[in-house]
N, C-alpha and C positions, 0 to 999 in steps of 0.2 A: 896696820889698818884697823878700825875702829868698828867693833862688830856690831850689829842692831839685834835685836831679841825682841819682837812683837804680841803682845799680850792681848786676849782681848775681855775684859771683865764684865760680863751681861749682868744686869742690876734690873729687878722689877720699878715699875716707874710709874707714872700716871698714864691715863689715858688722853692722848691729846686730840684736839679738836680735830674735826675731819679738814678743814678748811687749810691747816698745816700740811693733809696729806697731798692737797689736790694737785702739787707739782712734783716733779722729780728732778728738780734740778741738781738736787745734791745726794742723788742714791749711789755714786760712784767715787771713792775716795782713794788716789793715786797717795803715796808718801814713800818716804823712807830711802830704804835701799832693794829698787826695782820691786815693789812688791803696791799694794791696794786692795782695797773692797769692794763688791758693790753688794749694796741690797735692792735691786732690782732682783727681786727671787719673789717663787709661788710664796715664800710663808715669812719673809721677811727677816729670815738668819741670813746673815752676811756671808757672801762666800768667797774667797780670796781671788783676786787678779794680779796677773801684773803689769810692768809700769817702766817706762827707759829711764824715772829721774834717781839720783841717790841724793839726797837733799839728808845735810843735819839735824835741817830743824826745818823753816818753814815751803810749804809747797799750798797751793789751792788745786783743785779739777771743777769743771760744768759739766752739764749734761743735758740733753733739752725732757722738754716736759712731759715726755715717754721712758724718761730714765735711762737716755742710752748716750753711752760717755760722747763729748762732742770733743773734749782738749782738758789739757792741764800743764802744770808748771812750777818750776822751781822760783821763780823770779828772775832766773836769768833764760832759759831756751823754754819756748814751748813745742809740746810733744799733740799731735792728731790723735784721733780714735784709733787708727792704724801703728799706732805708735812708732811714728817717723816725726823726724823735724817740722813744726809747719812753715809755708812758706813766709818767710821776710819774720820767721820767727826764733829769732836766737839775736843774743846780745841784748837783749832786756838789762835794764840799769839793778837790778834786786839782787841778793844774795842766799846764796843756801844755807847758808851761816848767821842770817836773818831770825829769829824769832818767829814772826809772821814778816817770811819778804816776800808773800804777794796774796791778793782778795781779787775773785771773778765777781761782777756780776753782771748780769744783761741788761741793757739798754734801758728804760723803761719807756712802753710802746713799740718795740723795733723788735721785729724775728731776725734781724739781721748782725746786730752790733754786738758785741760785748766789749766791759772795760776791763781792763787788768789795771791792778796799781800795786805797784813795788816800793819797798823800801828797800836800803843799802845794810848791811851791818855796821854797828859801832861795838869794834871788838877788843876787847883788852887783853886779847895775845895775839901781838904784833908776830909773830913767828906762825902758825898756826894759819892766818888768815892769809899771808904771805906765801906759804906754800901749797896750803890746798884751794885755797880761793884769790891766786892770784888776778881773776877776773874782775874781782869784788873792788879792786882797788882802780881810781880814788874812792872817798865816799862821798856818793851821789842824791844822798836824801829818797826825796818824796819824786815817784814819776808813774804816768800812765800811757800804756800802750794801746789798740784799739783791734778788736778780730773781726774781721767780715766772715762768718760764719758759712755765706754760700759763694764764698771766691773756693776756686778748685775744687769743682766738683760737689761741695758741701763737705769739705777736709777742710775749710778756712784759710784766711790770710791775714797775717797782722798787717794793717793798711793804714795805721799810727804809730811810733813808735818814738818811747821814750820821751815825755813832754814834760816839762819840770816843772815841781807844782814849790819845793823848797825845800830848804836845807840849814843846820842841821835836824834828822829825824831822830826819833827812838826806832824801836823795832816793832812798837805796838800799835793796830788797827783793828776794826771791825765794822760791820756795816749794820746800818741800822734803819726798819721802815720808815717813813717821814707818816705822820698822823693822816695823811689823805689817802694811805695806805700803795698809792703808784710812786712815788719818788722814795731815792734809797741815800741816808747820811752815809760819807764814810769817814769816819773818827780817828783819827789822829793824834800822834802827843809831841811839842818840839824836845827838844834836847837843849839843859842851860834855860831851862823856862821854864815857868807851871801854867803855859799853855795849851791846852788839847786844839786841834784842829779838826773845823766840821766842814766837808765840800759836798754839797747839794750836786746831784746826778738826776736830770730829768728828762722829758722827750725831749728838750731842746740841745741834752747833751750834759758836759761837768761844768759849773759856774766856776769859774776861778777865783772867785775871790771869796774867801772860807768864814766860816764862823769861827772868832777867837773867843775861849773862853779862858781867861785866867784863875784858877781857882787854886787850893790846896797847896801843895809843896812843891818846888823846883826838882824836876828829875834831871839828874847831871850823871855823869859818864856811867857809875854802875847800875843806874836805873835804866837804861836804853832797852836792855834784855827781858823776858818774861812777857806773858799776853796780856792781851783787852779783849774783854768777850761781853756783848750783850746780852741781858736777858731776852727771855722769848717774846715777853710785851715792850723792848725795847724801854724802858722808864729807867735800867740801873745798867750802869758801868761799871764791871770787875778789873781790876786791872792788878797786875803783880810785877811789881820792880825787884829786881832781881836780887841785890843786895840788902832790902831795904824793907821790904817787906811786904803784904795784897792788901789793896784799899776796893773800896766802896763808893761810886758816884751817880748823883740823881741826875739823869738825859732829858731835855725836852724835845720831844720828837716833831714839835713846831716850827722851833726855832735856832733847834740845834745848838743849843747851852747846852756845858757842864758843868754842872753844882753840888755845894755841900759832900765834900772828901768826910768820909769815914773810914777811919781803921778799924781793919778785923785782926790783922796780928802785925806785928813788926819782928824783923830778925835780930837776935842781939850779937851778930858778929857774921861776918864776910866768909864765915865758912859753912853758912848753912843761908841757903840761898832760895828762894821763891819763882817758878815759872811757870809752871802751869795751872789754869785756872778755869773754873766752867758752872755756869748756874745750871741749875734742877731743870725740866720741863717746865715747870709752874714757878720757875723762878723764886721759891719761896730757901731754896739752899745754895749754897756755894760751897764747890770742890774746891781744893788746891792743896801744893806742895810743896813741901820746905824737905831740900834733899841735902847731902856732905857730909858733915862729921855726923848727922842727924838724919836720919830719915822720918820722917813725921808728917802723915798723910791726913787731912782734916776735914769734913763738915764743916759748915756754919750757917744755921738756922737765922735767915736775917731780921725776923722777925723779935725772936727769943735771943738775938744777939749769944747763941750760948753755940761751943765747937764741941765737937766728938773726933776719936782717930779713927782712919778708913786703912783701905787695905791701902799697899803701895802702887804708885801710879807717877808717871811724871808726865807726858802732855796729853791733854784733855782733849774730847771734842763727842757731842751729843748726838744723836744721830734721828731725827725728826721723820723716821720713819715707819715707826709701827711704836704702840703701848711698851715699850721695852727700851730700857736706858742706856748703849753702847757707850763705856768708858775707853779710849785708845789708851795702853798704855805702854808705853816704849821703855825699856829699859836699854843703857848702854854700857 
């Protein structure tokens, strides 16, 4: 069995605007194996929780806007605040083994709703996925599930389940403001295409029929793996294929286009490989990781186009909670 080692690396950072603080949706972060944080504390240092998921790689949590954990998920079972099953919530189409296999977010307009949307894994060890995620299989792509947050009690119910948006997927998403600041993108990338996919989520609900954007290069089978992460003003898209190497892309938050692919580094060989990635507070840097025969942790100044080496790290994620930079970093 496959031990996890949790690391947490506190980096000085900018001061972010108060308007960032004024929710708590995301002060409680489930992952790993049975283990999470929250930073719902007096001074804003994170203090460990735990969690019923053991996920490889991707999981999301909510929380409502008092900061107190509502559910979260591996992409396949959702877990309550009570950390019990919730009801009609397990067999989600997502995988732990996924990258990013699953994004919450609420409604917009609605105290009531939340969406989950899963991806499947696209894994290239056929033995591996087979024995510990034999759930995982077939591969199911793109799907969203739906939580009434005040069925049982206020424990929730998933009251939608698994609605297929397409296939095949990568493993990479993220969500992104819409410029009216109430509606939320969520970004997508197919598989065998160089097209990202954008689905508008508003008070009417998810539009089904998405923004295609065809841009930059075709991601095929070893690209599936590795994240897509927004900047904080939503304008640039990180994204890191696994084999292949982390690129750069311009968002419109209008109209939900992806434009003009920029390379920040390419891998020169399948044994050093690229997945975790994550923009600065202010958006003006990008982290990420190239791990294997190489471990080589990097900056890059997007402005000055120039990198520096950081400490070691492999998956990212920012924590928008107080003037202080929380890096996750997982070693395995």
């Amino acid at each position: 069995m496959k031990k996890f080692i949790f690391v947490f690396l506190v980096l000085l950072a900018f001061i972010l605007q108060q308007n960032i603080f004024a929710q708590k949706e995301y002060y409680n972060w489930c992952f790993g194996q049975h283990t999470g944080l929250t930073f719902n504390t007096d001074n804003f240092v994170p203090k460990p929780i735990g969690s019923m998921l053991f996920s490889y790689e991707g999981c999301s949590s909510i929380s409502d806007k008092n900061g107190k954990l509502l559910f979260y998920t591996d992409g396949v079972t959702v877990w309550t605040q009570n950390y019990q099953i919730m009801a009609n919530g397990g067999s989600l189409l997502g995988c732990g083994h996924a990258t990013q296999s699953s994004l919450i977010i609420k409604k917009p307009g609605d105290d009531s709703l939340y969406y989950i949307f899963t991806l499947d894994a696209i894994d290239t060890i056929p033995t591996l996925r087979n024995v510990e995620f034999p759930f995982c299989l077939p591969y199911d792509g793109m799907n969203y599930s739906i939580v009434n947050i005040k069925r049982k009690n206020g424990l929730g119910e998933v009251v939608v389940k698994n609605v297929f948006l397409y296939t095949p997927s990568t493993e990479k998403m993220c969500a992104v403001r819409h410029c009216n600041t109430h509606d939320i993108w969520i970004v997508t990338h197919q598989l065998n295409t160089n097209g990202f996919v954008s689905y508008l989520v508003d008070k009417n609900g998810l539009n089904p029929l998405p923004v295609i954007s065809n841009t930059g290069d075709i991601f095929k089978m070893p690209d599936a793996g590795g994240y897509m992460k927004a900047s904080s003003d939503g304008l640039k898209l990180a994204v890191a294929r696994l084999n292949t190497g982390i690129y750069l892309y311009d968002f419109d938050k209008t109209s939900g286009t992806v434009s003009n692919q920029q390379v920040v580094e390419k891998t020169d060989t399948v044994n050093n490989l690229i997945n975790g990635c994550e923009f600065s507070p202010d958006g003006t840097n990008l982290f990420y990781t190239i791990f294997g025969k190489q471990e080589l942790d990097k900056v890059y100044n997007i402005a000055s186009k120039s990198k520096r080496f950081a400490a070691f790290f492999r998956f990212l994620q920012y924590s928008q909670v107080s003037p202080i930079f929380f890096l996750v970093i997982a070693i395995l």
